[in-house]
Biopython code that builds the backbone (N, CA, C, O; Angstrom):
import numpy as np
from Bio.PDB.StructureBuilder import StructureBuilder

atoms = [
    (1, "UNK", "N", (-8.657, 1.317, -6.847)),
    (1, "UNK", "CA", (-7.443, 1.907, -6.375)),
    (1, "UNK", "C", (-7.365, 3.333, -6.914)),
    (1, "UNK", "O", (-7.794, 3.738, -7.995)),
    (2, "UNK", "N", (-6.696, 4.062, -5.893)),
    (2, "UNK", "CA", (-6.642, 5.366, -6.786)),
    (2, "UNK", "C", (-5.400, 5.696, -5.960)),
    (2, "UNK", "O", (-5.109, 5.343, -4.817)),
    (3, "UNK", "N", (-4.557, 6.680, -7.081)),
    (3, "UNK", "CA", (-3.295, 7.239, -6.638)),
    (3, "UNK", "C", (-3.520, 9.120, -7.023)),
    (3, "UNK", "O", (-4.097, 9.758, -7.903)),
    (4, "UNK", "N", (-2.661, 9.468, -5.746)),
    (4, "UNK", "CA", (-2.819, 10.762, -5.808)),
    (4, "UNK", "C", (-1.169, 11.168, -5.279)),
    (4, "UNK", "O", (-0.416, 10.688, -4.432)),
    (5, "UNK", "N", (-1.101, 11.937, -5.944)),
    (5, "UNK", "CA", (-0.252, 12.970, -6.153)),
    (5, "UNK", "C", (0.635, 13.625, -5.609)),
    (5, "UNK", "O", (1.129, 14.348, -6.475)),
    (6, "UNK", "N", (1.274, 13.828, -4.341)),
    (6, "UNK", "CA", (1.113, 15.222, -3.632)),
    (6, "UNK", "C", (3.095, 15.975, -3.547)),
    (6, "UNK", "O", (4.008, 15.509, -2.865)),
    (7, "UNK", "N", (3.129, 16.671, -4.085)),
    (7, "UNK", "CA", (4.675, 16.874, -4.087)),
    (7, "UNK", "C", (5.237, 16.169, -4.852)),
    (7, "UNK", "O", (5.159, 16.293, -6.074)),
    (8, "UNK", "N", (6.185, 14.936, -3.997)),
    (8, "UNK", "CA", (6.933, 14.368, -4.488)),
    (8, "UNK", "C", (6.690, 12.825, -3.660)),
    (8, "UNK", "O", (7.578, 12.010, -3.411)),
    (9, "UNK", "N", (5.374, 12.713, -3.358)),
    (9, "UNK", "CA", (5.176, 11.586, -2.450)),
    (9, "UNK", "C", (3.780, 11.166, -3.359)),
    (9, "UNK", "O", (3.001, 11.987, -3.845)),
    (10, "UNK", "N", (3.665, 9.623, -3.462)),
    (10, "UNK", "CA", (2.661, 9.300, -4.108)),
    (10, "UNK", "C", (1.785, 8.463, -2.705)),
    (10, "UNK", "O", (2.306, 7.906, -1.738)),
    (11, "UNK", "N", (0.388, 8.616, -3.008)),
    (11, "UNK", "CA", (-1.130, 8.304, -1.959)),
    (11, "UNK", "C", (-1.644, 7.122, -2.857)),
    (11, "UNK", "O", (-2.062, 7.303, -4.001)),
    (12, "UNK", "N", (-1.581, 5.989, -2.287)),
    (12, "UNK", "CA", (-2.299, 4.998, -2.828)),
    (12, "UNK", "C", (-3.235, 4.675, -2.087)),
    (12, "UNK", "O", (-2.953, 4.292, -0.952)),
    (13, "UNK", "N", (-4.575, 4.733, -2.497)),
    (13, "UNK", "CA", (-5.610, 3.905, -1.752)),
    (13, "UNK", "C", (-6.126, 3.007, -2.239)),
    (13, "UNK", "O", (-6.359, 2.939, -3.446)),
    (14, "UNK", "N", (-6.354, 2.311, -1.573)),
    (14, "UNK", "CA", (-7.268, 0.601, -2.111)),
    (14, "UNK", "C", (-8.518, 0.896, -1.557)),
    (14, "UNK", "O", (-8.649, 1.510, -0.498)),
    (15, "UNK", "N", (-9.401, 0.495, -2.213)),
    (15, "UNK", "CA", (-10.878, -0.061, -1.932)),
    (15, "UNK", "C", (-10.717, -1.192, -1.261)),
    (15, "UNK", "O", (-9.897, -1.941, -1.791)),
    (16, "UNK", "N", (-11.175, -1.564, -0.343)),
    (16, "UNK", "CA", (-11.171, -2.693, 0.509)),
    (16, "UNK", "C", (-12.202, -2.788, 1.534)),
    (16, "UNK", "O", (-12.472, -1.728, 2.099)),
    (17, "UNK", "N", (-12.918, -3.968, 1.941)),
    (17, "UNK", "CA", (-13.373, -4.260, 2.539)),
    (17, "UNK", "C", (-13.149, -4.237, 3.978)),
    (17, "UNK", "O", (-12.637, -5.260, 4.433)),
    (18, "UNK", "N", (-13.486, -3.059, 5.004)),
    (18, "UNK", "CA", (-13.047, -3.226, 6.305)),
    (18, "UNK", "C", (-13.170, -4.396, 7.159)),
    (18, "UNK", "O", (-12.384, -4.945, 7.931)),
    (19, "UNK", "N", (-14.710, -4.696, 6.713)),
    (19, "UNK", "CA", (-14.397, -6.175, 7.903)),
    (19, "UNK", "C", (-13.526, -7.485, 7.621)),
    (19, "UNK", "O", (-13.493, -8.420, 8.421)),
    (20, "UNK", "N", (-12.654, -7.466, 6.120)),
    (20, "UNK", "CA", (-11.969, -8.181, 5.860)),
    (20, "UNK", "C", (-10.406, -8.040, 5.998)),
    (20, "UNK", "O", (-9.615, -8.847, 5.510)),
    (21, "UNK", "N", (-9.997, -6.753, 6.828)),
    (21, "UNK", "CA", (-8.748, -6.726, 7.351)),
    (21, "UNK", "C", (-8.074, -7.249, 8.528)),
    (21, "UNK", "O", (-8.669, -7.097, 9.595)),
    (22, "UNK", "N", (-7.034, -7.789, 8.539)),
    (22, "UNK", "CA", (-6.921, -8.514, 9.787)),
    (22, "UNK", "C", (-5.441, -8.764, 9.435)),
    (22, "UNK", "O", (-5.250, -9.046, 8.252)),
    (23, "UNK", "N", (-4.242, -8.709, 10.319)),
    (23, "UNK", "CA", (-3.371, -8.605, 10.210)),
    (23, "UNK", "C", (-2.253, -9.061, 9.397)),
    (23, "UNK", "O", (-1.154, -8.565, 9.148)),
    (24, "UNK", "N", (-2.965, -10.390, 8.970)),
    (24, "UNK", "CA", (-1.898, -11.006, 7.393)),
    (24, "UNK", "C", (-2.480, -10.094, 6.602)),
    (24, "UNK", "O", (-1.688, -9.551, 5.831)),
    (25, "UNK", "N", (-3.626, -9.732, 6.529)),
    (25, "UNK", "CA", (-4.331, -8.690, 5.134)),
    (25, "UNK", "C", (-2.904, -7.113, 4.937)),
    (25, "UNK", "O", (-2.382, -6.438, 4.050)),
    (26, "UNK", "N", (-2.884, -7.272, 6.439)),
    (26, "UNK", "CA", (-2.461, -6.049, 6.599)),
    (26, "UNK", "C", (-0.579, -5.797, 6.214)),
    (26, "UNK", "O", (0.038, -4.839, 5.748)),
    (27, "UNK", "N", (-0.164, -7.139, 6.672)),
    (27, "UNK", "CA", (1.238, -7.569, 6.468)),
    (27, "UNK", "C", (1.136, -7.216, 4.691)),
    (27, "UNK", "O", (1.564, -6.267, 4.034)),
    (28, "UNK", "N", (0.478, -8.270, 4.364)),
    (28, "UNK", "CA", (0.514, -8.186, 2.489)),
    (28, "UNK", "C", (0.350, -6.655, 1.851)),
    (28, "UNK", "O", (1.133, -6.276, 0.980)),
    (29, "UNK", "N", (-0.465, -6.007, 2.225)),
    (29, "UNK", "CA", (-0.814, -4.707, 1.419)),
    (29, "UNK", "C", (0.845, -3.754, 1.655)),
    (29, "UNK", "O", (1.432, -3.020, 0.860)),
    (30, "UNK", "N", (1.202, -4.155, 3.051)),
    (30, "UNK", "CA", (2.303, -3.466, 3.033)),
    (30, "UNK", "C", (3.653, -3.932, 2.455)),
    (30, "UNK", "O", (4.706, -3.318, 2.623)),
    (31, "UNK", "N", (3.551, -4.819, 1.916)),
    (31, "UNK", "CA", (4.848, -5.656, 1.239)),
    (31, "UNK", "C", (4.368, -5.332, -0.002)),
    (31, "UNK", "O", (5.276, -5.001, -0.765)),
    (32, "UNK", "N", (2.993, -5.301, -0.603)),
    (32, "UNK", "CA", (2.342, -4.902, -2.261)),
    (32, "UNK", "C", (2.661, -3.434, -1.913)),
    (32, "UNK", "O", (3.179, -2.967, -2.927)),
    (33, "UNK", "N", (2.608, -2.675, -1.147)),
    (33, "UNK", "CA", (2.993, -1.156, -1.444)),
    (33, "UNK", "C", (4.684, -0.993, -1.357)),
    (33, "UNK", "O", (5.091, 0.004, -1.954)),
    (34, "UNK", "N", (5.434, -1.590, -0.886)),
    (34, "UNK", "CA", (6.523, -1.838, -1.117)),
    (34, "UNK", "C", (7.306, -2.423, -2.283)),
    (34, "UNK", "O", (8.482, -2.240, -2.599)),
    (35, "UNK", "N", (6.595, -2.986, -2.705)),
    (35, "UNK", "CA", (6.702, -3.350, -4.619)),
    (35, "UNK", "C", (6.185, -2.413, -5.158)),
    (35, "UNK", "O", (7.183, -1.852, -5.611)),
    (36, "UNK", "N", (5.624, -2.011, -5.356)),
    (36, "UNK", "CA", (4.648, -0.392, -5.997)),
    (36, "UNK", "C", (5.949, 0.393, -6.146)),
    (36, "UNK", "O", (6.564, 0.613, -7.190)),
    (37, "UNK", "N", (6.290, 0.825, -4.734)),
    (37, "UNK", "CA", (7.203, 1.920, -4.355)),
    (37, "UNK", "C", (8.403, 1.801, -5.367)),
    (37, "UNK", "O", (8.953, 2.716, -5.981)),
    (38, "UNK", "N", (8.824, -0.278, -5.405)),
    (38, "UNK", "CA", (9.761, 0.164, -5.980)),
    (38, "UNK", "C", (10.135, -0.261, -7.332)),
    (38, "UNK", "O", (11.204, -0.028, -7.896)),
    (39, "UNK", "N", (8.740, -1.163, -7.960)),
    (39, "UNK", "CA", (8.662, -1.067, -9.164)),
    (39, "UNK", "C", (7.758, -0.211, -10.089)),
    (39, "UNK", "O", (7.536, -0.418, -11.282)),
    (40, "UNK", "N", (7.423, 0.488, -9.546)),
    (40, "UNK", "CA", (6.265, 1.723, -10.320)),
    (40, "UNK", "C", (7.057, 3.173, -9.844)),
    (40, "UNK", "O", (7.198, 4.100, -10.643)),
    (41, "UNK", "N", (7.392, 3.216, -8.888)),
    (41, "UNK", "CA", (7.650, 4.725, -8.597)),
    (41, "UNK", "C", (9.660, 4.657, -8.432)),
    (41, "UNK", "O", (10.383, 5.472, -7.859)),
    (42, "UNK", "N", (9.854, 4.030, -8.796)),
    (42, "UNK", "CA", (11.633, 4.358, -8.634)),
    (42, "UNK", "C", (12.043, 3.835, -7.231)),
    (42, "UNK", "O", (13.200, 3.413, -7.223)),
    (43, "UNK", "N", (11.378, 3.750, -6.011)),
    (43, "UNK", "CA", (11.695, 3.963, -5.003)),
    (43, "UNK", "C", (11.048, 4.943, -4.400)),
    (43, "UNK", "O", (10.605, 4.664, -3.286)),
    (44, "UNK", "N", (10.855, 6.044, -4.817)),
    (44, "UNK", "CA", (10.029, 7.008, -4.528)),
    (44, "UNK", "C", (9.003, 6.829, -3.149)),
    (44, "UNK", "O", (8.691, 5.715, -2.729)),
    (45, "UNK", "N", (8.564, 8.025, -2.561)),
    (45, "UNK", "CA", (8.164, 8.178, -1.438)),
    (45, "UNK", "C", (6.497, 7.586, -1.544)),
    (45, "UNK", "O", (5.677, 8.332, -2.080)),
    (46, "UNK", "N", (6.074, 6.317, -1.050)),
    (46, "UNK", "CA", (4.454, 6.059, -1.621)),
    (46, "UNK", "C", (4.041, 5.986, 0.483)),
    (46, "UNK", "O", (4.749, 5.689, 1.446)),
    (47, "UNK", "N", (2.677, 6.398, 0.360)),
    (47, "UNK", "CA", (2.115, 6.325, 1.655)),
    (47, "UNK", "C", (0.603, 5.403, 1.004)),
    (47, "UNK", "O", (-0.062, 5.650, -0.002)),
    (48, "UNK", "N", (0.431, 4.265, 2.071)),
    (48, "UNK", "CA", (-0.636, 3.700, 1.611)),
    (48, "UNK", "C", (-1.469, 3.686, 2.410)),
    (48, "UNK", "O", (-1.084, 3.362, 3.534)),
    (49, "UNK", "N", (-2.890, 3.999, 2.253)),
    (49, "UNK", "CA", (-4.027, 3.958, 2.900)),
    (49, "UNK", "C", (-5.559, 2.739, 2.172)),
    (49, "UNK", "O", (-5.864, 2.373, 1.037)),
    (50, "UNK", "N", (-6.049, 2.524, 3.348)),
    (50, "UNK", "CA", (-7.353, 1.694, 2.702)),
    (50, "UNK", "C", (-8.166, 2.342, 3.223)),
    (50, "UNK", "O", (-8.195, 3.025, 4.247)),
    (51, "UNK", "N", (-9.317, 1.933, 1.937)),
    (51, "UNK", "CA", (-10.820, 3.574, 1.856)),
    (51, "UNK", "C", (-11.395, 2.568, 1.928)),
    (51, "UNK", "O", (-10.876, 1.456, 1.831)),
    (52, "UNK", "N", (-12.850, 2.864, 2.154)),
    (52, "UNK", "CA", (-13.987, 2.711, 1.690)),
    (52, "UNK", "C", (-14.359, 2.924, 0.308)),
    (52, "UNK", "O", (-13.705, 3.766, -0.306)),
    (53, "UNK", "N", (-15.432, 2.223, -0.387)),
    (53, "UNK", "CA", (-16.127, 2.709, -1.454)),
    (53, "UNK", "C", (-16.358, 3.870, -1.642)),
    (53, "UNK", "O", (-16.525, 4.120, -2.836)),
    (54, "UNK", "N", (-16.466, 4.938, -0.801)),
    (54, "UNK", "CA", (-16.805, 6.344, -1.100)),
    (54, "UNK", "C", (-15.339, 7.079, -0.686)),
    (54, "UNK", "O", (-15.115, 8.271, -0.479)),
    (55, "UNK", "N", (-14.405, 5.889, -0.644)),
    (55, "UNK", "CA", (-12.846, 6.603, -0.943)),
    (55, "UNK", "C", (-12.695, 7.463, 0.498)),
    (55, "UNK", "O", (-12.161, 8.572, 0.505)),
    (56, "UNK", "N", (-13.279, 6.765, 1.846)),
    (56, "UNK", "CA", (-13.459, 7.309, 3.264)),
    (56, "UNK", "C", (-11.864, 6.210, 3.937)),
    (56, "UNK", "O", (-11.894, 4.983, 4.021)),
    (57, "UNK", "N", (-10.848, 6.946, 4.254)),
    (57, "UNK", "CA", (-9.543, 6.407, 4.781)),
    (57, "UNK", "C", (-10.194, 6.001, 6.136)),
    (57, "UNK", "O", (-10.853, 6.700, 6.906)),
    (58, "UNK", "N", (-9.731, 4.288, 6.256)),
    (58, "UNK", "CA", (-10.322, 3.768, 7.867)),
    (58, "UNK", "C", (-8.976, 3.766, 8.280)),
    (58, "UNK", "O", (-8.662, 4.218, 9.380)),
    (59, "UNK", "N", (-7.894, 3.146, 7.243)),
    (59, "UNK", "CA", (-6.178, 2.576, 7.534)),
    (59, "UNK", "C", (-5.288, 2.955, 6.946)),
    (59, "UNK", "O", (-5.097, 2.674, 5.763)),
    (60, "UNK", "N", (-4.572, 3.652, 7.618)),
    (60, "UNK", "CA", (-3.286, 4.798, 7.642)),
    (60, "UNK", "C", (-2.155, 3.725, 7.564)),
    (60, "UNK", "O", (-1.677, 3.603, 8.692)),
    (61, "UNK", "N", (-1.567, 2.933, 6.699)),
    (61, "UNK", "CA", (0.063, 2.371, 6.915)),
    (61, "UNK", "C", (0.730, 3.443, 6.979)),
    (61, "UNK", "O", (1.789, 3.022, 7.443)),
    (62, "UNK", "N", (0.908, 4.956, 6.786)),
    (62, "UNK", "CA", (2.205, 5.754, 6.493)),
    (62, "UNK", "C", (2.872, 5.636, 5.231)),
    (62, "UNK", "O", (2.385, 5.418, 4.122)),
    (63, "UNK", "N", (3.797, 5.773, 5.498)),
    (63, "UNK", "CA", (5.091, 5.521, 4.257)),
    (63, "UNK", "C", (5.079, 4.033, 4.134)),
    (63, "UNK", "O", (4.720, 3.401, 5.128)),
    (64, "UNK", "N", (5.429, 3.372, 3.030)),
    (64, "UNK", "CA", (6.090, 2.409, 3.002)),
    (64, "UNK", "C", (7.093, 2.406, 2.729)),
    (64, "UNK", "O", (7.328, 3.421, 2.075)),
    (65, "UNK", "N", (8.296, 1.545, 2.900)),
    (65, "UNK", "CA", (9.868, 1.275, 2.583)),
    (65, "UNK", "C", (9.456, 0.866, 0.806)),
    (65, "UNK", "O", (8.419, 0.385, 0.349)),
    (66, "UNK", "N", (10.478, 1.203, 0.248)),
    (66, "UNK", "CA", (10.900, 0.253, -0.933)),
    (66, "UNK", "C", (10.943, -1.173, -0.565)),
    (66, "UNK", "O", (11.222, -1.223, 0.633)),
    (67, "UNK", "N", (10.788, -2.401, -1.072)),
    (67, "UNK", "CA", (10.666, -3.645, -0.917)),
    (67, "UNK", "C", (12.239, -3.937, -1.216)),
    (67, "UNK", "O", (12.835, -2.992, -1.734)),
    (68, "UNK", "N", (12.822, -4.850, -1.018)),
    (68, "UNK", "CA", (14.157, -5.186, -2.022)),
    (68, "UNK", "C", (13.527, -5.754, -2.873)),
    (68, "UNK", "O", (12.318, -5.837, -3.088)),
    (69, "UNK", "N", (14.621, -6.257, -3.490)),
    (69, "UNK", "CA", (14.695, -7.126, -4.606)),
    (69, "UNK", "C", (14.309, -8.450, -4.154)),
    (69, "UNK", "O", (14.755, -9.154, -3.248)),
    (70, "UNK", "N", (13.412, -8.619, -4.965)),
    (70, "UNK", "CA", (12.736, -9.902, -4.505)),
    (70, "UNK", "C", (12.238, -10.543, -3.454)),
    (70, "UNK", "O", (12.407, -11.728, -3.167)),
    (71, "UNK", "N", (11.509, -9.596, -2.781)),
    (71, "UNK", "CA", (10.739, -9.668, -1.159)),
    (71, "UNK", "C", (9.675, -10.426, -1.889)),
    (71, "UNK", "O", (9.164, -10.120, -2.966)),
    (72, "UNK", "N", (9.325, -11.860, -0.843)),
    (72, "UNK", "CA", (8.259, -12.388, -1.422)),
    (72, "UNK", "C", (6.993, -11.918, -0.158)),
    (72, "UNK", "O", (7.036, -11.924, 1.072)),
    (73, "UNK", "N", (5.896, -11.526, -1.161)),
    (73, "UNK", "CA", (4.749, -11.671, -0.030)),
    (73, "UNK", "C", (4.089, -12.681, 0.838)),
    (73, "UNK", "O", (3.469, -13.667, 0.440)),
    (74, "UNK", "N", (4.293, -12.324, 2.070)),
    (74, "UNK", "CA", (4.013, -13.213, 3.423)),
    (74, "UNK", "C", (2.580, -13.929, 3.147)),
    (74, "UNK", "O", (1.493, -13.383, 2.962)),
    (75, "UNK", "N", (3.002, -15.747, 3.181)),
    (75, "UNK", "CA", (2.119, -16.007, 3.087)),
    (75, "UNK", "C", (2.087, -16.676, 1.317)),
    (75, "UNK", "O", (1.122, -17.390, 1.046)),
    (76, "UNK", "N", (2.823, -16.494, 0.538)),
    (76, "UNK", "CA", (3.071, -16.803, -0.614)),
    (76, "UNK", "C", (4.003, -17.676, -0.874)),
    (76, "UNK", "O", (4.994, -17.467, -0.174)),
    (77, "UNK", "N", (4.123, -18.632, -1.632)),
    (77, "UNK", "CA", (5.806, -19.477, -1.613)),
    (77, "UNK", "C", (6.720, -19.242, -2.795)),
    (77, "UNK", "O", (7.831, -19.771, -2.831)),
]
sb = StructureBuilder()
sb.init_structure("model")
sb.init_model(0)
sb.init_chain("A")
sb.init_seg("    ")
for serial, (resi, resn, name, xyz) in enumerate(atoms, 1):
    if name == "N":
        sb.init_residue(resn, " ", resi, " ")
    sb.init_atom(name, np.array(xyz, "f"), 0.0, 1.0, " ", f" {name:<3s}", serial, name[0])
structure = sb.get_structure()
């Protein structure tokens, strides 16, 4: 994972396996960047992307929302 910087907006990328994304993959990362957002960064502005090993962006989510309080991840009980 690596986080970058920019202004006042934080860039998270994951290392991830492309041929292992598929739309629950995709549901979860965006509910885990939504916890990020709003237990690591205040709420704060996070945009999440998934790289490649050589840190090459295949998947653009955008922004994510802040999660509420106690959003459970899809797929979890």
């Amino acid at each position: 994972m690596q986080i970058v910087k920019t202004k006042d907006t934080f860039n998270i990328n994951f290392v991830y396996d492309k041929a292992s994304v598929d739309a629950d993959r995709e549901a979860k990362f965006i509910v885990f960047g939504g916890q990020i957002a709003r237990d690591v960064f205040g709420g704060g502005p996070v945009n999440l992307h998934l790289c490649d090993r050589e840190m090459a962006m295949f998947k653009d989510f955008g922004y994510v929302k802040p999660a509420q309080a106690e959003e459970p991840v899809p797929g979890n009980k």
